[in-house]
C-alpha positions as CSV (number, residue, x, y, z in Angstrom):
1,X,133.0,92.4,76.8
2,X,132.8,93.7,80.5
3,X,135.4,95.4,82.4
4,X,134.9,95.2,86.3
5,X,136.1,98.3,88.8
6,X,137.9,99.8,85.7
7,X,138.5,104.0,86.2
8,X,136.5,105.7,83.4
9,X,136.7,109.3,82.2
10,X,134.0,111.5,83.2
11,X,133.5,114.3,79.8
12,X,131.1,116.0,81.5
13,X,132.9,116.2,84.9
14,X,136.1,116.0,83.3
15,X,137.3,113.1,86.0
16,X,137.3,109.6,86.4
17,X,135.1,107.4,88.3
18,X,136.1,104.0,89.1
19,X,132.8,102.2,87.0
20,X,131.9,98.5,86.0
21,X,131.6,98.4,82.0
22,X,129.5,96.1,79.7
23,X,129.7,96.3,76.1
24,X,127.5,94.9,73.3
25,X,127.1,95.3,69.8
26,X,129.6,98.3,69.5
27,X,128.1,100.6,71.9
28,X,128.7,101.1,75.4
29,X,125.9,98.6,77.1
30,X,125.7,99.1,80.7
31,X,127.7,101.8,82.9
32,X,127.5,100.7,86.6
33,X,128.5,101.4,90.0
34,X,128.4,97.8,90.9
35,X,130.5,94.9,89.5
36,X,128.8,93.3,86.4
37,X,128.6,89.6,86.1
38,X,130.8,87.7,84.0
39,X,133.5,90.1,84.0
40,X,136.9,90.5,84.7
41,X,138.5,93.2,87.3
42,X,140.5,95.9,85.8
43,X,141.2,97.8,89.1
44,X,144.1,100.0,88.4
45,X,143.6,100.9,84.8
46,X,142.1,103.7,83.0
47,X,139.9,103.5,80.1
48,X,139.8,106.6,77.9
49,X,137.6,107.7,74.9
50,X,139.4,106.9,71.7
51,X,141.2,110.0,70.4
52,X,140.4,111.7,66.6
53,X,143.4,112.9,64.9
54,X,141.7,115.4,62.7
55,X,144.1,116.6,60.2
56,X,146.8,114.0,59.3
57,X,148.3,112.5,55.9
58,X,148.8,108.4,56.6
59,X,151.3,107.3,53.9
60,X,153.6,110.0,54.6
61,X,154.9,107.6,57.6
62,X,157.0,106.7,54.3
63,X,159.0,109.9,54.7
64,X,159.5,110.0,58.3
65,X,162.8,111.6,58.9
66,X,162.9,112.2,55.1
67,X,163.4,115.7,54.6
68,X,163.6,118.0,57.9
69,X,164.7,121.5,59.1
70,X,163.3,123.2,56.3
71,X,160.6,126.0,55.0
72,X,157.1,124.8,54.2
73,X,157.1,125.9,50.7
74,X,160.9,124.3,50.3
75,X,159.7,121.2,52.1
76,X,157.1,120.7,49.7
77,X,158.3,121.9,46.5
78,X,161.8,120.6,46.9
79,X,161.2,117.4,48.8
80,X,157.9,116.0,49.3
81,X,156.3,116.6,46.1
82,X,158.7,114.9,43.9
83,X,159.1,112.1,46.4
84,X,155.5,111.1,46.4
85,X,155.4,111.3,42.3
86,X,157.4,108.0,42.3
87,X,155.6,106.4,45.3
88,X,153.1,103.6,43.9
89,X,149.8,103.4,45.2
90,X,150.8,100.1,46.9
91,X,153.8,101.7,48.4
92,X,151.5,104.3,49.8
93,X,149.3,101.4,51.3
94,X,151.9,99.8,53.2
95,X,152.8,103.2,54.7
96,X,149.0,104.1,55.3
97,X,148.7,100.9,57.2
98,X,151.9,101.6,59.4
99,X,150.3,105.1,60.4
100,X,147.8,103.1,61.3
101,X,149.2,100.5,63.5
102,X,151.0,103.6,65.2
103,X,148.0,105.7,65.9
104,X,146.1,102.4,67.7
105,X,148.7,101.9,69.7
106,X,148.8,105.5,70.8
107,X,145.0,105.2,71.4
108,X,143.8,106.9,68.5
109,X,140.5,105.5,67.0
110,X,139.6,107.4,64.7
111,X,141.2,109.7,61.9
112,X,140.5,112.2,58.7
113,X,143.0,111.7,56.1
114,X,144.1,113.9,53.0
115,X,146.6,112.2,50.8
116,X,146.5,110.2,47.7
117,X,145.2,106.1,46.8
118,X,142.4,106.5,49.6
119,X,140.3,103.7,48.0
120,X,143.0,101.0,49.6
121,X,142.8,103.4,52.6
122,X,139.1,103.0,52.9
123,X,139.4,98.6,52.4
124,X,142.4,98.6,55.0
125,X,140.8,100.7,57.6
126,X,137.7,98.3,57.4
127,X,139.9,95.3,57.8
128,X,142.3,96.7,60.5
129,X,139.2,97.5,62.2
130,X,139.8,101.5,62.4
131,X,137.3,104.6,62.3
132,X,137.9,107.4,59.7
133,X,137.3,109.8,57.0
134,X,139.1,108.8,53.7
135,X,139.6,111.7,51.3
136,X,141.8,111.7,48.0
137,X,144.0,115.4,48.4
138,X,142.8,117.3,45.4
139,X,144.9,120.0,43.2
140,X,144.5,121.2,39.8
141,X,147.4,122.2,38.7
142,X,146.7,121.0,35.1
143,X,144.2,119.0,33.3
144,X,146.1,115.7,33.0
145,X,146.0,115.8,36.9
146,X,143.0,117.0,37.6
147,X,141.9,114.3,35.1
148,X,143.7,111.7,37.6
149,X,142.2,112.8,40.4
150,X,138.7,113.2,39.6
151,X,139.1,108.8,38.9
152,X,140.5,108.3,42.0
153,X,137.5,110.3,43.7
154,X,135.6,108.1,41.8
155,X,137.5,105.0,42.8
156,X,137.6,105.9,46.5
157,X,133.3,106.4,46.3
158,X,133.1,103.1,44.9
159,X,135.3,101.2,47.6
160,X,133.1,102.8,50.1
161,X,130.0,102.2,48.5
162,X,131.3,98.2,48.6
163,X,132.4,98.4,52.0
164,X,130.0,95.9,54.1
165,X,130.2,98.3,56.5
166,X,127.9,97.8,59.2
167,X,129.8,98.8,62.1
168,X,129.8,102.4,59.9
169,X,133.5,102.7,60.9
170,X,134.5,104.6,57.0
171,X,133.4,107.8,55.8
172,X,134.5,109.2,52.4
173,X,135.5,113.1,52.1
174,X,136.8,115.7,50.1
175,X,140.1,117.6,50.3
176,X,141.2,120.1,47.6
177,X,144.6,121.0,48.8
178,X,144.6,124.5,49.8
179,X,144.8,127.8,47.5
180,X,147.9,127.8,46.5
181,X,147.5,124.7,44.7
182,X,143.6,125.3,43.8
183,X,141.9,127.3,41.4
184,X,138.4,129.0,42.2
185,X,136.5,127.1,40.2
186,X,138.2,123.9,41.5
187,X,137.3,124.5,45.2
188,X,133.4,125.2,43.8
189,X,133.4,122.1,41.8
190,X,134.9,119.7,45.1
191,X,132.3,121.8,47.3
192,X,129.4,121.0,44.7
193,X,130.4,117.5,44.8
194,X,130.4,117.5,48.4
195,X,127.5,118.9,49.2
196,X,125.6,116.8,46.5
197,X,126.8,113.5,48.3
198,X,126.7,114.8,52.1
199,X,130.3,114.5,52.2
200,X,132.8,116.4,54.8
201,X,134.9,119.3,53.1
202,X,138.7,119.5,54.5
203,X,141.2,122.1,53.2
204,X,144.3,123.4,54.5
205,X,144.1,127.3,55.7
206,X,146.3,129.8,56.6
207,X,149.2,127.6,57.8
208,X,151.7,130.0,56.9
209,X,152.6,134.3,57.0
210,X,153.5,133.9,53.1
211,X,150.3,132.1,52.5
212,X,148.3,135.0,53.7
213,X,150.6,137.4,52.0
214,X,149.5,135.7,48.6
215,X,145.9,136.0,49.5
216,X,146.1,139.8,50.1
217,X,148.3,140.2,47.1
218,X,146.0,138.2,44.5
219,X,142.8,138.1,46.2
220,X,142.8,141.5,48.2
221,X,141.5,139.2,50.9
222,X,142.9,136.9,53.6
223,X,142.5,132.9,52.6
224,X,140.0,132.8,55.0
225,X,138.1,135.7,53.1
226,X,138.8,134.1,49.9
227,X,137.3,130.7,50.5
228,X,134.0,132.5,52.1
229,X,133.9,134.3,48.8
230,X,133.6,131.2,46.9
231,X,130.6,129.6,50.0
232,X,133.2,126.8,50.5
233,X,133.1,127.2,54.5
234,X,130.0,126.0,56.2
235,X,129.1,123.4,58.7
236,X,130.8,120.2,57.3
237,X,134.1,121.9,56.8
238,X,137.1,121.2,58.6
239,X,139.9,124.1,58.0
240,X,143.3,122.7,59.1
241,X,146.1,125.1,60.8
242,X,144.3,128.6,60.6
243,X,147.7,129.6,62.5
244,X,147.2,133.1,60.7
245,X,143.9,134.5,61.3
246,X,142.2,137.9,62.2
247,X,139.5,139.0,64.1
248,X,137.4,138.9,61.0
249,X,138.4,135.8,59.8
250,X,137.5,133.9,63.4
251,X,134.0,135.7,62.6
252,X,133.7,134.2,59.3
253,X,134.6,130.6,60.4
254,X,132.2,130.5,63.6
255,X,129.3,132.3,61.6
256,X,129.6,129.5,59.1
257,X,129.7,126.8,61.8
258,X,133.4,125.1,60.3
259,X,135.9,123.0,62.6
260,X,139.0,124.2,63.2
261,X,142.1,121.4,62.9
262,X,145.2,122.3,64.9
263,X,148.5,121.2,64.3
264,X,150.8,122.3,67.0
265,X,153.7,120.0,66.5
266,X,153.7,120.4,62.8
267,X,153.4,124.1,62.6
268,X,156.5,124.2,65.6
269,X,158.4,121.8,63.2
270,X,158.0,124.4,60.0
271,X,158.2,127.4,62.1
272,X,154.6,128.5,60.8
273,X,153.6,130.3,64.1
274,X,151.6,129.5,67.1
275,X,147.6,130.5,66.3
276,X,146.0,132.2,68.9
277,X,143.8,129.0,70.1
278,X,141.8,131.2,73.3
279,X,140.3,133.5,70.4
280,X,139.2,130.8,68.1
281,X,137.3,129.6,71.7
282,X,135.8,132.4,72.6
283,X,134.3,133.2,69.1
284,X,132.8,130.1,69.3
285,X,134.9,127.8,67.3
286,X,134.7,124.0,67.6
287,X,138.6,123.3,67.8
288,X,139.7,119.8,67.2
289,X,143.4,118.2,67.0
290,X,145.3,116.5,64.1
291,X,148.5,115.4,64.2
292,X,149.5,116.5,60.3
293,X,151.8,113.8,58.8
294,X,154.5,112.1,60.4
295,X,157.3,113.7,57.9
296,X,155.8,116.8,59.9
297,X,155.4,116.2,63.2
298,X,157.0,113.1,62.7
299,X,155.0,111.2,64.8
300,X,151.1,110.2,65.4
301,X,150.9,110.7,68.2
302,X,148.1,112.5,70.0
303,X,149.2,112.5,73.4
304,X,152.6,114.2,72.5
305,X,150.1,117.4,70.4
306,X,147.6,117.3,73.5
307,X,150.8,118.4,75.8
308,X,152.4,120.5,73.2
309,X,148.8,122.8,72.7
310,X,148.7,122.6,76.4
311,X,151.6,124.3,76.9
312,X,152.3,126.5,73.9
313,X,148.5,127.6,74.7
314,X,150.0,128.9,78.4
315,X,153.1,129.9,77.2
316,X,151.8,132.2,74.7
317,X,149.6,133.5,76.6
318,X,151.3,134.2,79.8
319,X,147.9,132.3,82.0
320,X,149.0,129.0,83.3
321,X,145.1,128.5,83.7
322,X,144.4,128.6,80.0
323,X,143.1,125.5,78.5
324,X,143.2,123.2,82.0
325,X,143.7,119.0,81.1
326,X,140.0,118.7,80.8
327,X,140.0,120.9,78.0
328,X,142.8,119.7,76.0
329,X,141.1,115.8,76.3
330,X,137.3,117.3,75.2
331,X,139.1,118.8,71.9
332,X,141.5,115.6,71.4
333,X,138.1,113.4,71.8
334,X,134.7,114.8,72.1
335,X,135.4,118.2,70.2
336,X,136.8,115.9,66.7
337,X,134.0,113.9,66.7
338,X,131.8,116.5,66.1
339,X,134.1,118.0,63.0
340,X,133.6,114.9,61.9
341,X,130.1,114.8,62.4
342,X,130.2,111.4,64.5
343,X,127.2,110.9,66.6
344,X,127.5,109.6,70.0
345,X,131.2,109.3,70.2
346,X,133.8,110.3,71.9
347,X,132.3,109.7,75.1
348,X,131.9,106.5,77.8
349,X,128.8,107.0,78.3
350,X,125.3,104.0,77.6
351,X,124.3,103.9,74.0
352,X,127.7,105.8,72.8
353,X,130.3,103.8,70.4
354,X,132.7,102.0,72.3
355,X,135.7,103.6,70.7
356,X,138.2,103.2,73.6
357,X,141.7,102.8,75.2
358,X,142.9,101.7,78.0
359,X,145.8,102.9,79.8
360,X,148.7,101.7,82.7
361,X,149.6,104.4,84.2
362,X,152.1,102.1,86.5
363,X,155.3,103.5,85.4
364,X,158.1,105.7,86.1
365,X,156.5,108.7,83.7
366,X,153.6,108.5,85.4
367,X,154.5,107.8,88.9
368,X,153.4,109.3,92.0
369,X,149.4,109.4,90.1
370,X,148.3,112.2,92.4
371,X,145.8,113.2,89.3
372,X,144.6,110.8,86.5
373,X,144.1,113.4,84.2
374,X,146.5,115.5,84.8
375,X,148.3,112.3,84.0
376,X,146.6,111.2,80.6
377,X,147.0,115.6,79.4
378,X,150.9,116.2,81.0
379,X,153.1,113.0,81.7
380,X,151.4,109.4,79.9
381,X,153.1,108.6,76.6
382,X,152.0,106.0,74.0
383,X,153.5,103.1,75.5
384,X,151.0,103.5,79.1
385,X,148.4,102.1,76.4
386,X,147.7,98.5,76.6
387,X,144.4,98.4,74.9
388,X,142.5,100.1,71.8
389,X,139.3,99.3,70.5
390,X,137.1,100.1,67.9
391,X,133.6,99.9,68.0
392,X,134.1,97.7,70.5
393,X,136.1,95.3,69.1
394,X,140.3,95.0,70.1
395,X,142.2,96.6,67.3
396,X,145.4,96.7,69.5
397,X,146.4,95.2,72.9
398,X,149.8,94.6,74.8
399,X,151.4,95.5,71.1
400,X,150.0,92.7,69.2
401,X,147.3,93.8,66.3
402,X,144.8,91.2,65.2
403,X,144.1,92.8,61.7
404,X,147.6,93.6,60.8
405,X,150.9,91.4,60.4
406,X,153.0,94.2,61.9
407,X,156.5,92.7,61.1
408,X,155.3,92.4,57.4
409,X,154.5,95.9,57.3
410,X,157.9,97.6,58.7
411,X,159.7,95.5,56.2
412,X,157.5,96.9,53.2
413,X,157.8,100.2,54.4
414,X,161.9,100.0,55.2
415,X,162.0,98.4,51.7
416,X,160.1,101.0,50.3
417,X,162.1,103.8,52.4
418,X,165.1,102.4,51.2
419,X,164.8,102.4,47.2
420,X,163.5,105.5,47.8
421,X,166.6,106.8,49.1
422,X,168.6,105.0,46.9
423,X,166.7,106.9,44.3
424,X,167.6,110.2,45.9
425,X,171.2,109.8,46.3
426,X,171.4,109.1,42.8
427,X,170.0,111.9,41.9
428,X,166.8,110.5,40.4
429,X,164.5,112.8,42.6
């Protein structure tokens, strides 16, 4: 695949150069100033790193618009819990596989999920052609469902291990929920697992003020101090939200060498606070960017939660220099690849995986382009992408998807949606 005169973004420089591309065998090939033969001139467009949604829960597309304008606890306890007890893993696949579908065409390439029926996750991602870490959400609030769990961790390594996966596009993780719905020896047992099998270690942390009043209360320590007490945090650990931390607990998390997952659209949505993003930086914190799930956010999008930290970074703290475009694409691309311990990607550069998207910026949103990036970080939207690939093979172009039958899936998922609903109103859940 070669793409002649095509503007390419620059990491390292944080710009693009107008560049003559040459793919082969997944990676990025050749990288030249001169047009490469046998290609075909994309003068005018923009190709971009793919973008790594690093906290997100893919079914939950499902209940979109389900159950909003509502506490975190009440939203959970009241409404998403009992929901997803009477969603079948089938029904969870079709709404994993429309999350999926969305994120590509907002030029997302790669994920890490924490939900529930990951094996099918882990065999659609292969076929859709889509990079991620699958990761069966983990509570144990009894026996019977720890019992459950503990098979589908076992059915999600075996769908792995089967995967012919050559192109190494699906990893398999670990995801105890967070501690209010884990006990101490539960988060020791996942992180024992996990370290026996080399597998990445996600957990949500300190989304909310109540959450860290609980800690204090039981614990006599924040979450953050809590989890270090039981050597859960280290290196392969991805903490998502961290909207309430202290001084101390920044130290804890750098010292251990853990990614940082933020949320801002989610955490907005559920009035859980704003985290204080330039201190998790500057205590040398590798911050990446999830989306959280779309009954949170309630979309996939990772342009709309690149312009939303942008600016709630700023606003918050009062320096309109703070986190500049360059910075927000580096954590949205470059900066999640590494939480998810992803070599050579998130970058255009030779020998890197050719995880891409290409955008037209040729539209009204966009228009005058006096700066690309500036573009790509403050005005582009999902629809200025025309093109997303995966280890350097088309996964989406000009809204078609070669792995998935798109219409097929929205009338699952509006089927699904709809009984659902039904249910609800009649008082079933």
């Amino acid at each position: 695949m070669i793409y002649n005169d095509i503007s390419i973004y620059n990491q390292d420089a944080g710009i693009f150069e107008v560049k003559s591309v040459e793919i082969r065998d997944g990676v990025f090939y050749k990288i030249e100033d001169e047009s490469i033969a046998g290609g075909k001139s994309y003068s005018g467009f923009f190709m971009m790193p793919g973008f790594v949604n690093c906290h997100t829960h893919l079914a939950m597309t499902i209940l979109r618009n389900y159950a909003d304008d509502l506490k975190l606890m009440e939203w959970l306890e009241n409404e998403i819990w009992p929901a997803e007890d009477i969603l079948s893993d089938e029904e969870l696949s079709w709404g994993a596989v429309l999350a999926m579908a969305e994120m590509l065409s907002g030029g997302t390439t790669c994920f890490n999920d924490m939900y529930t029926s990951e094996d099918r996750l882990a065999r659609d991602a292969y076929k859709i052609n889509m990079r991620g870490v699958v990761a069966q959400g983990i509570t144990d609030f009894n026996e019977e469902v720890n019992r459950t769990q503990k098979n589908k961790i076992k059915k999600l390594y075996d769908a792995v291990d089967d995967l012919e996966d050559d192109r190494k596009l699906i990893k398999m993780g670990i995801t105890p929920h967070a501690i209010y719905t884990m006990s101490a020896d539960g988060y020791k047992e996942m992180k024992a697992y996990a370290r026996e099998n080399e597998l990445l270690f996600h957990t949500h942390l300190s989304e909310t003020e109540g959450e860290n009043n609980d800690s204090l209360r039981d614990h006599n320590m924040t979450p953050t101090e809590y989890l270090d007490s039981l050597g859960v945090i280290d290196e392969n650990t991805i903490l998502a939200h961290c909207v309430h931390l202290n001084d101390k607990d920044r130290e804890i998390i750098a010292k251990r060498g853990a990614s940082i997952a933020l949320n801002p659209s989610s955490n907005l949505k559920l009035a859980s606070g704003i985290p204080d993003v330039l201190k998790m930086i500057d205590s040398g914190i590798n911050i990446c960017l999830g989306t959280d799930g779309a009954s949170s956010n309630n979309r996939l999008s990772m342009l709309w939660d690149m312009q939303l930290l942008s600016k709630i970074v700023k606003g918050s703290s009062k320096d309109p220099l703070a986190l500049p475009a360059k910075e927000i694409i580096k954590i949205a691309t470059k900066n999640g690849a590494k939480a998810l311990k992803y070599e050579k990607l998130g970058e255009i550069k030779p020998g890197y995986i050719a995880d891409y998207s290409i955008f037209d910026l040729d539209s009204l949103n966009n228009w005058p382009i006096n700066n690309p990036v500036s573009a790509i970080c403050y005005s582009a939207n999902d629809s200025n992408i025309i093109e997303t690939a995966v280890a350097g093979k088309i996964s989406y172009k000009n809204g078609e998807f070669p792995g998935i039958d798109i219409e097929r899936v929205k009338f699952e998922v509006k089927r699904i949606s709809d009984e659902l609903n039904y249910k609800k109103q009649g008082g079933i859940i």
